[in-house]
C-alpha positions as CSV (number, residue, x, y, z in Angstrom):
1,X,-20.1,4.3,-96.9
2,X,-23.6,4.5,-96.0
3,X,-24.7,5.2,-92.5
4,X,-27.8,5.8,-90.3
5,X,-27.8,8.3,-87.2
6,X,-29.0,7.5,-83.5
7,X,-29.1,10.2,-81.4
8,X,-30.0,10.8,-77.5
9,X,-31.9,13.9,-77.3
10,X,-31.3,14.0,-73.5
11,X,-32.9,17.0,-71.1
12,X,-29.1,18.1,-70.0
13,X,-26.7,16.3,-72.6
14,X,-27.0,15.3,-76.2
15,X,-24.9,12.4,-78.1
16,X,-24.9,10.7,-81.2
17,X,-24.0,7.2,-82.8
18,X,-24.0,5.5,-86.2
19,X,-24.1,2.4,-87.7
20,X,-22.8,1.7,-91.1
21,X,-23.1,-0.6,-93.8
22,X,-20.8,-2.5,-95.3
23,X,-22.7,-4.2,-98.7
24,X,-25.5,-6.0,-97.2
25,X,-24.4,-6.1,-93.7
26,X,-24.7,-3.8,-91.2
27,X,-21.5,-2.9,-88.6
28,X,-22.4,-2.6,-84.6
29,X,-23.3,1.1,-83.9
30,X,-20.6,3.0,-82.4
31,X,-20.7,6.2,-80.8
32,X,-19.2,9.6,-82.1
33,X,-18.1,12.8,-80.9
34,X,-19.9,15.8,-81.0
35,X,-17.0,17.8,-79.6
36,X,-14.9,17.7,-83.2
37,X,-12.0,16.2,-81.7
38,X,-10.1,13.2,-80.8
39,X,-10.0,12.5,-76.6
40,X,-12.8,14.8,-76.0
41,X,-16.1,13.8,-74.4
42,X,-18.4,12.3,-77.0
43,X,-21.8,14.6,-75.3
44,X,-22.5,18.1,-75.9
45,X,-24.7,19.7,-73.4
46,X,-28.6,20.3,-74.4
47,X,-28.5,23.8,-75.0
48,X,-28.8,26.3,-77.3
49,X,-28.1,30.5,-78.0
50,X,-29.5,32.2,-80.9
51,X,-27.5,34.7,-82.5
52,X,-28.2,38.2,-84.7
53,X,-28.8,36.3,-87.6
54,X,-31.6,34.3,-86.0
55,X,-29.4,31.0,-86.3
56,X,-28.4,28.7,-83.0
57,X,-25.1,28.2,-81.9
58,X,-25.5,24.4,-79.6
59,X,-23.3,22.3,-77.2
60,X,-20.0,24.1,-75.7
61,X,-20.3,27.1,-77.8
62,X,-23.5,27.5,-76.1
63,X,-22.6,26.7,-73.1
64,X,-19.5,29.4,-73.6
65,X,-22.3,32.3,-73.7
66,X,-24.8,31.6,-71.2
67,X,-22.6,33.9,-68.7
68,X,-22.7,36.8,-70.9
69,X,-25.5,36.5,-73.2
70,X,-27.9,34.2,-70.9
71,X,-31.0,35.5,-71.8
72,X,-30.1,34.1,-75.3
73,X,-29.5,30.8,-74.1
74,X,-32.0,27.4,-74.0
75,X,-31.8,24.9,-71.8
76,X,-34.1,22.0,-70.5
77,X,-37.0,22.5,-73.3
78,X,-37.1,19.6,-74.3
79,X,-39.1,19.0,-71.1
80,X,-42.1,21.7,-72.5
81,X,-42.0,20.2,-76.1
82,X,-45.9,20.3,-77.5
83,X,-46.8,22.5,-74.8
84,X,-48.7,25.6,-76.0
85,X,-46.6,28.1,-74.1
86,X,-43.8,28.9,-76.2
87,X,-40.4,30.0,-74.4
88,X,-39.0,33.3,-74.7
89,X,-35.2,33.6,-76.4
90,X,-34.5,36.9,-76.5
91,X,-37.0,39.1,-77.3
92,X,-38.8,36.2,-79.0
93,X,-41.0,33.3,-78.7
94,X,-40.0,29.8,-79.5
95,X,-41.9,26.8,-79.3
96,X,-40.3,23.8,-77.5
97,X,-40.1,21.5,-80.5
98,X,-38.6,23.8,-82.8
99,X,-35.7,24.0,-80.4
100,X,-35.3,20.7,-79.9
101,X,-35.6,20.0,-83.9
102,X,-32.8,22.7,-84.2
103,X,-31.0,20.8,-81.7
104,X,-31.4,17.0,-83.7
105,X,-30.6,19.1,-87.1
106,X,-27.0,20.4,-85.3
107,X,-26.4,17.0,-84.7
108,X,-27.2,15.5,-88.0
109,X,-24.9,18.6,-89.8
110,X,-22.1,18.1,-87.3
111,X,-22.1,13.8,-87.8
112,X,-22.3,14.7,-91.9
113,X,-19.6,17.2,-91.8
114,X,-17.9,14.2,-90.2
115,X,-18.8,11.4,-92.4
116,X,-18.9,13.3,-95.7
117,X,-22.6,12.8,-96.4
118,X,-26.1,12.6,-95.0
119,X,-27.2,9.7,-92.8
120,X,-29.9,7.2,-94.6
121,X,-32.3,7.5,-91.6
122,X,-32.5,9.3,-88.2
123,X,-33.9,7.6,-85.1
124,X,-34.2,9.7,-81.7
125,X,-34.3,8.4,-78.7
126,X,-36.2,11.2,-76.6
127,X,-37.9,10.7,-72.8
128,X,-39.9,8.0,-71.7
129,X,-43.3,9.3,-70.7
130,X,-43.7,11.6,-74.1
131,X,-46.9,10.4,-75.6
132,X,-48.1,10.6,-79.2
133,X,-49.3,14.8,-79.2
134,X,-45.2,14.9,-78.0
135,X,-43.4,13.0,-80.2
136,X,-46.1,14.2,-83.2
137,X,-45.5,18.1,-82.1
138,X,-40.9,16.7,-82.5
139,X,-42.0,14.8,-86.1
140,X,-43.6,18.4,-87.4
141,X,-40.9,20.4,-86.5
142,X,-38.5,18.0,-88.1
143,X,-40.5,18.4,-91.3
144,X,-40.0,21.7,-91.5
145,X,-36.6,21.7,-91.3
146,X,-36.4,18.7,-94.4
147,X,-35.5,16.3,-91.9
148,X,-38.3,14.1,-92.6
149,X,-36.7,10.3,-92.4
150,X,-37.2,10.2,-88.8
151,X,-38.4,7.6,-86.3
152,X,-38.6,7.6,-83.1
153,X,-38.6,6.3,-80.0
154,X,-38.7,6.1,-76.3
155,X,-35.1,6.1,-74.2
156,X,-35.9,2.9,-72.2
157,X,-36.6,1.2,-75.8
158,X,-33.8,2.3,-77.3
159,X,-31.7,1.0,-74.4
160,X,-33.1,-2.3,-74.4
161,X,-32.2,-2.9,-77.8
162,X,-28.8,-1.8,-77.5
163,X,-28.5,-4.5,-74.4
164,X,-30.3,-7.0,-77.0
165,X,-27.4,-6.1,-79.2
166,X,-25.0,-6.7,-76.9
167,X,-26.5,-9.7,-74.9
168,X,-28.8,-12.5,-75.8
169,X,-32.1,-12.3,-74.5
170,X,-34.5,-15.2,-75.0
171,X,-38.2,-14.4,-76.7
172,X,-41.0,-13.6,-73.8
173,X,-37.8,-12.7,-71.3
174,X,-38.4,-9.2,-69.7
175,X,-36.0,-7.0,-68.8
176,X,-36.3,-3.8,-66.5
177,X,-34.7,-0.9,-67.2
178,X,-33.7,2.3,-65.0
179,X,-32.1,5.4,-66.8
180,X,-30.7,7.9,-64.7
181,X,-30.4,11.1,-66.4
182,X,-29.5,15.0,-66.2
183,X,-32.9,15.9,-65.1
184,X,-34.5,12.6,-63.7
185,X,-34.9,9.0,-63.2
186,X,-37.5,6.9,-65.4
187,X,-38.2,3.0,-65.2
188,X,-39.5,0.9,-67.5
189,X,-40.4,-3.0,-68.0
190,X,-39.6,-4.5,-71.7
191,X,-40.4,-8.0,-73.1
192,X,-38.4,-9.5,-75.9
193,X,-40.7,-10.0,-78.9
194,X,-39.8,-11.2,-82.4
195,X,-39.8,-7.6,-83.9
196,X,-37.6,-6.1,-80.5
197,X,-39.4,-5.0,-77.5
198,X,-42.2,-3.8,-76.1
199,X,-42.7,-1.9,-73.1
200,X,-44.6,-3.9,-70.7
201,X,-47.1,-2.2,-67.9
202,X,-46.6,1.8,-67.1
203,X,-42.9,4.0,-67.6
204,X,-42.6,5.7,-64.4
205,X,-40.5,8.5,-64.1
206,X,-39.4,11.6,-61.2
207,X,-37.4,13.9,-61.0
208,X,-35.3,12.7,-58.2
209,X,-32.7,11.9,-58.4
210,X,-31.1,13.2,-61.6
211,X,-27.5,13.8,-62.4
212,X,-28.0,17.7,-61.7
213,X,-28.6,16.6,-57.8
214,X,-25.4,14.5,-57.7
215,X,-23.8,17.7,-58.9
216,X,-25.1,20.2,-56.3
217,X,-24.5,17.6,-53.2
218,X,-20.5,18.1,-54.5
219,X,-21.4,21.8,-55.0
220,X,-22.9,22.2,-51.4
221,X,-19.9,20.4,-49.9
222,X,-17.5,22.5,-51.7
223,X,-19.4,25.3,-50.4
224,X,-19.6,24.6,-47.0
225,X,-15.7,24.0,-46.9
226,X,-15.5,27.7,-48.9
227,X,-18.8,29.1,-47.6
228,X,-17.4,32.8,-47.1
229,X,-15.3,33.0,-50.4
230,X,-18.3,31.5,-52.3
231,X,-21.3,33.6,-50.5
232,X,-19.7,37.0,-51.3
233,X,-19.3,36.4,-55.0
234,X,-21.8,39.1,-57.3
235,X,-24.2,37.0,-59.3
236,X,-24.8,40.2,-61.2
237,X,-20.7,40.5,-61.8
238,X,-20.0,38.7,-65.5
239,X,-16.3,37.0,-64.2
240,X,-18.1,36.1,-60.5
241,X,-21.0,34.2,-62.8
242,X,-18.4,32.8,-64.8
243,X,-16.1,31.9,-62.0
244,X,-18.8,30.4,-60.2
245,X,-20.3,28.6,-63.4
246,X,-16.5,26.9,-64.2
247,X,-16.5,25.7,-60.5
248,X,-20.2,23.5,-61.0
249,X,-18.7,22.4,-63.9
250,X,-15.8,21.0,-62.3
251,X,-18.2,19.2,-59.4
252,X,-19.7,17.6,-62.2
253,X,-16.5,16.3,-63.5
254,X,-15.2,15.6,-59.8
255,X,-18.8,13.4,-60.0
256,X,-17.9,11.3,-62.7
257,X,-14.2,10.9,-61.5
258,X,-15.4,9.1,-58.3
259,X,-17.3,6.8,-60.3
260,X,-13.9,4.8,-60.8
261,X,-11.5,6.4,-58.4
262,X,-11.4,6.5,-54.8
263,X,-11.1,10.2,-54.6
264,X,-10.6,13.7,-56.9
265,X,-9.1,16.7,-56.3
266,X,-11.2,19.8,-57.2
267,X,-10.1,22.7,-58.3
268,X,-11.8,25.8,-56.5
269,X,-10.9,29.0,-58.8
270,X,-13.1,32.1,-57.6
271,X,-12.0,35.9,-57.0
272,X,-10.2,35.9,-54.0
273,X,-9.6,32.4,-54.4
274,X,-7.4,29.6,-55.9
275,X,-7.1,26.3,-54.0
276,X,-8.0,22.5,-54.6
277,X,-10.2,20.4,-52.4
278,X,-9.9,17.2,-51.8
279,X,-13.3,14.5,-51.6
280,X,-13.3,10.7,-51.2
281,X,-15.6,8.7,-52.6
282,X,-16.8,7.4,-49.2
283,X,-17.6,11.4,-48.2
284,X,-19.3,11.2,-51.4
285,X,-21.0,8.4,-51.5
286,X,-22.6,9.4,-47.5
287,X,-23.8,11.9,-48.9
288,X,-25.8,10.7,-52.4
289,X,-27.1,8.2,-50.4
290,X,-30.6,9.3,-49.5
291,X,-31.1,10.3,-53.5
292,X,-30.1,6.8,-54.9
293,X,-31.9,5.2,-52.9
294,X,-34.8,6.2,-54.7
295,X,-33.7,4.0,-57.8
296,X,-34.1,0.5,-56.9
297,X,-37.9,1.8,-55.0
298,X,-39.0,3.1,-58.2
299,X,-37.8,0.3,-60.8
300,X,-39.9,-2.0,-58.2
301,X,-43.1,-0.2,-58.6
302,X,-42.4,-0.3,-63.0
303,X,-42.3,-4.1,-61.9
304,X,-45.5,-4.2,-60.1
305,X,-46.9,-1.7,-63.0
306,X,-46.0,-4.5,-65.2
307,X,-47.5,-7.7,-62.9
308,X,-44.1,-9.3,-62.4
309,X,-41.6,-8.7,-59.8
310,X,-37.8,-9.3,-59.7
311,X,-37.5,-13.4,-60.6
312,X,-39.6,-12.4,-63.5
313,X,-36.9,-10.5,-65.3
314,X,-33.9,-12.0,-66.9
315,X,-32.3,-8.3,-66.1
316,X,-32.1,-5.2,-64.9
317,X,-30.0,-2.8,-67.0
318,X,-29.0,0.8,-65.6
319,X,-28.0,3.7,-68.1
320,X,-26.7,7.6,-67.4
321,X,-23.7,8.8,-67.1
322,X,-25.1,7.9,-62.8
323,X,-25.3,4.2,-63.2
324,X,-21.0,4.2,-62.8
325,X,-21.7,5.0,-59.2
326,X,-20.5,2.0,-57.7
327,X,-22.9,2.5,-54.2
328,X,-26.1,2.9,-56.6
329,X,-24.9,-0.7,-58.3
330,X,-25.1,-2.0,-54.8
331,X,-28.1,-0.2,-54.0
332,X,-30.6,-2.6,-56.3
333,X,-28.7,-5.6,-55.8
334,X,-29.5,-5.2,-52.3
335,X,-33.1,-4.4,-52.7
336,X,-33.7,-6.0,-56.2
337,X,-31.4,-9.3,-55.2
338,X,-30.5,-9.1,-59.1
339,X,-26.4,-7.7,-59.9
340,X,-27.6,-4.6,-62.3
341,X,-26.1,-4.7,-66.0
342,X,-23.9,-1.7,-66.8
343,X,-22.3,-0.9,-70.1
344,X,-19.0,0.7,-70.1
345,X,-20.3,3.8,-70.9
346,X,-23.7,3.7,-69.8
347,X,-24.8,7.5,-70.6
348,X,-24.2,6.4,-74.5
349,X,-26.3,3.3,-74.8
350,X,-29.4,5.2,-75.8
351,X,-27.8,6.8,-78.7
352,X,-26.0,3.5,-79.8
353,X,-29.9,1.8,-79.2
354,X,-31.5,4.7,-81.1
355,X,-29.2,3.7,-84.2
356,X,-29.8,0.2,-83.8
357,X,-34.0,1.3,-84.4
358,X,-32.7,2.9,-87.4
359,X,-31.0,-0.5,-88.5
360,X,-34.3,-1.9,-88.1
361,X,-36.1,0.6,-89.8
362,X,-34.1,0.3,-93.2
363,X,-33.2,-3.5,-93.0
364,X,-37.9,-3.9,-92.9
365,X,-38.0,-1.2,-95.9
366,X,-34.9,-3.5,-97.7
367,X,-36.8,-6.8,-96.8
368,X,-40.3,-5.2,-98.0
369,X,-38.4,-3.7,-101.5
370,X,-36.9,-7.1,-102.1
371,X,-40.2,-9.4,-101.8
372,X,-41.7,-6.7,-103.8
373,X,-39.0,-7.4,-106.8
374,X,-39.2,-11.0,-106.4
375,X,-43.0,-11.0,-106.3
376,X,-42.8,-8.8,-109.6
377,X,-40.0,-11.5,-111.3
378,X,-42.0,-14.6,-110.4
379,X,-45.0,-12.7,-112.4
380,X,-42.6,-12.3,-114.9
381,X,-41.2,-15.4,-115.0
382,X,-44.9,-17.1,-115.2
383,X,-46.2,-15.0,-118.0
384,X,-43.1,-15.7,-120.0
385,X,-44.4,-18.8,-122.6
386,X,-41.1,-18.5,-124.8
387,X,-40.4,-22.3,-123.8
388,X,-43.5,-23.2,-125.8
389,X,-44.1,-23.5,-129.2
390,X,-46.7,-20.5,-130.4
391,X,-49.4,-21.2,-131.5
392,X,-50.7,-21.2,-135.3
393,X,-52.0,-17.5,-136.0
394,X,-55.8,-17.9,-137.3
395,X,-56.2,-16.9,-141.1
396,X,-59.1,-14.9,-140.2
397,X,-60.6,-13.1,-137.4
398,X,-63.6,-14.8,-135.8
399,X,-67.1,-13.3,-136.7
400,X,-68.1,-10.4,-133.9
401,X,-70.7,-12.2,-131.4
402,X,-74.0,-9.7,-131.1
403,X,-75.7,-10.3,-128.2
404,X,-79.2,-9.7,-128.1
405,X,-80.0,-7.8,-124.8
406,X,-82.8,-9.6,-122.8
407,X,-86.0,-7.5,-122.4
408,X,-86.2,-7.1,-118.3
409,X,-89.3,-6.8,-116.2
410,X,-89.7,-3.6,-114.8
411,X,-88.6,-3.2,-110.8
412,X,-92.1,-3.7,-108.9
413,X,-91.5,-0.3,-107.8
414,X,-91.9,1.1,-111.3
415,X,-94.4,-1.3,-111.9
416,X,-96.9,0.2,-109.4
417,X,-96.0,3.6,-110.6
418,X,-97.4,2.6,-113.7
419,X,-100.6,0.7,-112.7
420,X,-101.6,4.1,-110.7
421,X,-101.6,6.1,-113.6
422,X,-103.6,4.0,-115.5
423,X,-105.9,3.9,-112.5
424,X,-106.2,7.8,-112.8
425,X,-106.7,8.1,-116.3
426,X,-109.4,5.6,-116.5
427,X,-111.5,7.7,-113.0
428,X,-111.4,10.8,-115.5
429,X,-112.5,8.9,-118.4
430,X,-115.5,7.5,-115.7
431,X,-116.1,10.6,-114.6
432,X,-116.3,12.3,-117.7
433,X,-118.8,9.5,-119.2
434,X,-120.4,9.5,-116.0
435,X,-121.2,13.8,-116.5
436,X,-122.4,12.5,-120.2
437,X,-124.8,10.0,-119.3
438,X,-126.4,12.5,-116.6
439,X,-127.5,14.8,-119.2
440,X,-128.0,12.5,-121.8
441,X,-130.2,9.8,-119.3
442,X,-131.5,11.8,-116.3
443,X,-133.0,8.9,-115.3
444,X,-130.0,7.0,-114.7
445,X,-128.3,6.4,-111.1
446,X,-125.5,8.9,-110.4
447,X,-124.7,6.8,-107.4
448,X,-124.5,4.0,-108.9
449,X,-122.0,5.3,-111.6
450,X,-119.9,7.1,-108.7
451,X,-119.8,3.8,-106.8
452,X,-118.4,1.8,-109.6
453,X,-115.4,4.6,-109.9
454,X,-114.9,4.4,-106.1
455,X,-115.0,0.3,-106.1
456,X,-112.2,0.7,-109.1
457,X,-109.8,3.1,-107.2
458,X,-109.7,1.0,-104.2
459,X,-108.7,-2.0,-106.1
């Protein structure tokens, strides 16, 4: 069955959705997983490791070597993408954009493995305040990897059209958007147009807090309860880097646990030790505080960027994997006085929004292709005369018509030309009978010869 491809390229996570079509309808986009199997978590980490061959391995099998092949390993570029500085993998230098093209390409091969064939159209949701040289510098490096049915698009867009999706939104209505992600915050005003949205006043972004803070105020805590254990660990030891990188990971997942339980247990497996520690969501939540309160401050300056302020908007939707946090929720209600819209899995929407662009995208090349054929069968249609009787063929050819062509004044331009040159030739044919009639007559008045050729030329 025919699909299209949304995908998040995110600055710490990547993920991925489709929509397909059934006939002449398209089904809701639905997110898929990158990991290759059922249960898993549907994002792959941003990162990449090239291997001997030149090839990338991406997502966990990434991941797996940045402990023991780290200098191999890519992570946040998509932050220098169109920057002239390349980053060094390796021993070589790789621009930005090719890495992040090699990372949309993975994505694309790994949802066509799944599906059986190619997606119809690519849309990518990539960060909010890339301009035009960014997203150009992205398109080229696409290109040159044939993946050249691409559009793209800003996250907070592609967000607001997966709300749209979702939730009815009246024409002019504006919503604000805040999308908390691995490496930052961004907010955004959108108005609902005919076409979708447009992005109303100036995206704002920082990069506090992102979801990487979150994870080292559970990392610091952990710490300070295992502060000796942890501080004597050899950061140049390959099982102390990997011990130490399997216990962030596991704050992380400890993070997204109290989103919806009142506490975790986390496991704490270094050299020397093996124990689990327990965190509330209330010890947790004391602690975030001062970062999230940074959201609802920065999606009220998008607001005044835009001219309106909170009764203006019909919404304000939060997305990242951050926007579970029940205190952040509570957080802009209190400063916004608006209850935030979440979606069940907020750190997909972009991806399911990015497909949703590429429903768009097809559905106006559909609609232009089919008023083309209908334009080219009422022509059709209109030249065909079988209805009518033909008429009597003639016995003979008409005559040929000659026309006569018009003789046509000369362009005054020309004209003068000419009159100058007759001007000339008849001074020398003065002068000359003027040299004549000296010899001939020396009697007779030079000057007065002379002053008859000068009174001509002047006329």
């Amino acid at each position: 069955m025919p699909y299209v491809l949304g995908v998040h390229l995110g600055a710490t996570v990547t993920s991925a959705a489709i929509a397909r079509r059934d006939g002449r309808q398209w089904v809701a986009p639905v997110p898929v997983s990158l990991n290759g199997g059922p249960g898993t978590r549907p994002v792959v980490p941003t990162v990449l490791c090239r291997v001997q061959d030149g090839s990338y391995l991406a997502g966990p099998a990434a991941q797996q070597r940045e402990t023991t092949h780290h200098e191999w390993v890519a992570r946040g570029f998509t932050r220098f993408v169109g920057e002239d500085l390349p980053l060094l993998i390796g021993s070589e230098f790789v621009p930005a954009e090719q890495l992040a093209a090699t990372m949309v390409e993975w994505v694309a091969d790994h949802v066509a493995h799944q599906q059986g064939h190619p997606p119809e159209h690519i849309a990518v949701a990539h960060p909010a305040t890339w301009g035009a040289h960014r997203t150009a510098a992205l398109h080229q490096a696409l290109a040159r990897l044939g993946l050249t049915d691409v559009t793209m698009l800003p996250e907070p867009l592609a967000v607001a059209l997966d709300y749209g999706n979702k939730q009815q939104v009246e024409q002019q209505n504006a919503i604000a958007v805040g999308n908390i992600g691995g490496s930052g915050l961004d907010a955004t005003v959108l108005r609902c147009r005919d076409f979708g949205f447009e992005i109303v006043g100036q995206p704002l972004d920082s990069p506090y807090p992102s979801g990487q803070d979150l994870d080292d105020v559970v990392f610091g805590l952990v710490r300070e309860q295992f502060a000796e254990q942890i501080n004597a660990l050899d950061p140049t030891d390959r099982a102390h880097r990997t011990a130490l990188a399997n216990l962030r990971a596991e704050c992380a997942r400890a993070k997204e646990v109290l989103s919806y339980h009142p506490g975790v247990q986390i496991r704490v497996d270094i050299p020397g030790l093996r124990t689990e520690y327990s965190l509330s969501r209330f010890r947790y939540e004391q602690a975030v505080r001062p970062h999230l309160e940074r959201v609802p401050g920065l999606i009220q300056q998008s607001l005044q960027s835009a001219g309106l302020s909170t009764e203006d908007v019909s919404a304000v939707v939060l997305a990242g994997g951050t926007a579970r946090t029940p205190l952040l929720r509570q957080l802009v209600a209190d400063r916004l006085g608006a209850t935030p819209q979440v979606d069940a899995a907020p750190e997909l929407v972009a991806a399911t929004g990015a497909a949703q662009a590429a429903v768009r995208v097809l559905s106006a090349d559909t609609d232009k292709a089919e008023s083309a054929a209908e334009t080219r069968l009422i022509m059709a249609v209109d030249d065909d005369q079988s209805d009518f009787p033909a008429e009597e063929p003639a016995t003979a050819p008409p005559p040929p018509i000659e026309v006569e062509p018009a003789p046509l004044e000369p362009p005054d331009e020309e004209r003068a030309k000419r009159m100058k040159t007759i001007k000339i030739v008849a001074a020398v044919v003065l002068i000359l009978g003027g040299v004549i009639l000296t010899f001939l007559w020396p009697n007779a008045s030079v000057s007065g010869v002379f002053g008859a050729l000068h009174t001509m030329l002047r006329s």
